[in-house]
N, C-alpha and C positions, 0 to 999 in steps of 0.2 A: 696363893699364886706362886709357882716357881719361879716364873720369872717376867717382871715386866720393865719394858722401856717406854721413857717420855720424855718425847720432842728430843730421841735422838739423831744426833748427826755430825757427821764430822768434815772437815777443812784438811786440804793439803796446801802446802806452800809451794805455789807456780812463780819463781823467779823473787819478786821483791812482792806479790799478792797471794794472799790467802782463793784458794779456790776450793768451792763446793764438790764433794767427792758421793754424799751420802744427802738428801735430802730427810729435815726432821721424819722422823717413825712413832708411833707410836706401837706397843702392842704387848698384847698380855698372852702369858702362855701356859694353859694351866695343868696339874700333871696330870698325865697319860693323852695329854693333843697331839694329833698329831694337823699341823700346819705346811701348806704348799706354799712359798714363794717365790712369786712371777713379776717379771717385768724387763726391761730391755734392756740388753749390754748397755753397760756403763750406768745403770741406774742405783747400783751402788749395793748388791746380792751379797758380792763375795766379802764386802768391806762390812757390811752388817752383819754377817756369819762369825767374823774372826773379833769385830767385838763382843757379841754376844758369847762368845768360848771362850772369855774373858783372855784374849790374845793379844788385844791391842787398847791401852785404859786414854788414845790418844784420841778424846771424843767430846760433845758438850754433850748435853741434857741428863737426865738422869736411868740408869741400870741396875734393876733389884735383884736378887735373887733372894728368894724367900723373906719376901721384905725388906731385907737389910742393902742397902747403898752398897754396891761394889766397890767405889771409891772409900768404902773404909775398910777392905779386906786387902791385908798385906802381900805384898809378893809371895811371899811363902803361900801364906791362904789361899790365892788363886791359881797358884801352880799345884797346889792340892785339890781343888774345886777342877782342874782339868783332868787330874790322873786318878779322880775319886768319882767322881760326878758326870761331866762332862767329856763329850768326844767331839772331834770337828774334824769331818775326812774331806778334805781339799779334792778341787780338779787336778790338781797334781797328785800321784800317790805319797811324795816323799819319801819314799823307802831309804834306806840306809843299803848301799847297793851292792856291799859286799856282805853282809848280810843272807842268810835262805830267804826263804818265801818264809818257811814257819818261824825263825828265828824273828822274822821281822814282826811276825803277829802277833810274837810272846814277846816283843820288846818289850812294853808297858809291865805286863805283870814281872818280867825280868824289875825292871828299876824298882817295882812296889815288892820284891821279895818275894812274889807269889807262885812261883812257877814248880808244880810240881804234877807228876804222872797226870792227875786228873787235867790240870789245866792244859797241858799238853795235849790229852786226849782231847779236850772242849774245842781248842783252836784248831785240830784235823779237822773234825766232824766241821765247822765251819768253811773249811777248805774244802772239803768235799761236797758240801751243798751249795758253793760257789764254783764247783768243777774246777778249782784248784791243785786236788791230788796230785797229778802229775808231776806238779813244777814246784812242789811241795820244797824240796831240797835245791832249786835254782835260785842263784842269788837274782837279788831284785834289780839290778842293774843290767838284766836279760829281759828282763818280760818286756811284753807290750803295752802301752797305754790304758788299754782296756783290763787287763790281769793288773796291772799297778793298781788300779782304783779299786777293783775286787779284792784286794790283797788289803789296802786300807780299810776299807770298808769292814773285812772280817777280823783286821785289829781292834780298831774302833768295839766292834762287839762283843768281842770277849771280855771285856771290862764289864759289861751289861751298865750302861750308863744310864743314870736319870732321865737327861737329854741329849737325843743324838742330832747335830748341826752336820746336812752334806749338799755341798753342794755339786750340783749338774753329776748327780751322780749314775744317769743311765746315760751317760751327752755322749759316751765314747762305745757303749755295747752293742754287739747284734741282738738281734730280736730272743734268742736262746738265753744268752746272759743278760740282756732285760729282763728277762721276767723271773731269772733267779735272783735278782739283787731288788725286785719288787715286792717277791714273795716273802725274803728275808727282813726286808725293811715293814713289811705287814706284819710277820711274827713278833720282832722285835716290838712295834706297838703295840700290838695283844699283851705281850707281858709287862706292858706297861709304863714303858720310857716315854716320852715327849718327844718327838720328831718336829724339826722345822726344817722341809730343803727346798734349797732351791732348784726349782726347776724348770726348763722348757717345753716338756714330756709334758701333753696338755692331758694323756690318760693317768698316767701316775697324780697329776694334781687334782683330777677325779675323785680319788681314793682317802683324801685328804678329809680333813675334820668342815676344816676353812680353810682361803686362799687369801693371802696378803700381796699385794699388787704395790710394785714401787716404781716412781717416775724418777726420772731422770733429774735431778738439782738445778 
């Protein structure tokens, strides 16, 4: 199993009480699934996305990845486990905005030392099958909403991760860039990564292996 969770969930501190953010989870994700997950604002999507990308260790129950307790993998370990293994492209792009478009795509293989003619050329050809080209050379503090998340998205890719976590990742596209960032995310499972996104897109959760449905706390 790549990766499973049990009776996770997590508590935030509302004043002087502990309040429920994440209702327990259960769920196993095995490699090359790809999983839909659905359920209503505030039921706790984006907060189970960023632990599971080993983002946030501020959580009860238990989180394995290849068996082994995440809680025994060190800082170092898990900041390796995200720029090795794992991607997590937010409804925010996060770009760094002075930054290009490609500069920001070849961040990651920048900090892993990898960046060279080929990888360069890998991360176009993603831009361009995301209808990128253009804004190729625009820092990311121009683009729009929708180009932001395109842009992460084909960061995210170029690493070719394990498991790709996104979420509401067509919540901002027209129908033309829906269905390139669908068809990518279908490629992407074929060769074999693990998908789990969240989404509202009831045809994209279609396409899915399973659908994990979460309630509100």
């Amino acid at each position: 199993m790549l990766l499973a969770a049990e009776r996770l969930s997590k508590d935030i501190l509302d004043g002087r009480q502990r309040r429920p953010i994440l209702a327990p989870v259960d769920l196993e994700l095995p490699t090359g699934a790809f999983v839909a997950l659905g359920g209503p604002s505030g039921a706790g999507k984006s907060t189970l996305l960023a632990i599971l990308a080993a983002c946030d260790d501020d959580y009860r129950g238990r989180l394995s990845w290849e068996g082994r307790d995440l809680r025994t993998f060190s800082a170092a370990a898990r900041t390796a486990l995200r720029r090795r293994d794992v991607a997590l492209v937010f409804q925010s792009a996060n770009l760094v905005g002075h930054l290009s478009v490609l500069q920001n795509v070849l961040l990651p293989a920048r900090f892993a030392g990898h960046v060279d003619a080929e990888m360069t050329a890998q991360a176009l050809a993603l831009l361009a099958e995301l209808d990128l080209t253009a804004v190729a050379t625009t820092p990311g503090r121009h683009l729009s909403g929708g180009e932001g998340v395109r842009v992460a998205l084909a960061r995210a890719l170029l690493r070719r991760p394990r498991l790709l976590l996104c979420d509401e990742p067509t919540g901002a596209l027209d129908a033309a860039n829906r269905a390139r960032v669908v068809a990518l995310l279908q490629r992407c499972h074929r060769a074999g990564s693990s998908l789990l996104v969240a989404t509202h897109d009831a045809a994209l959760a279609a396409l899915a292996d399973a659908q994990l449905r979460l309630s509100p706390p």
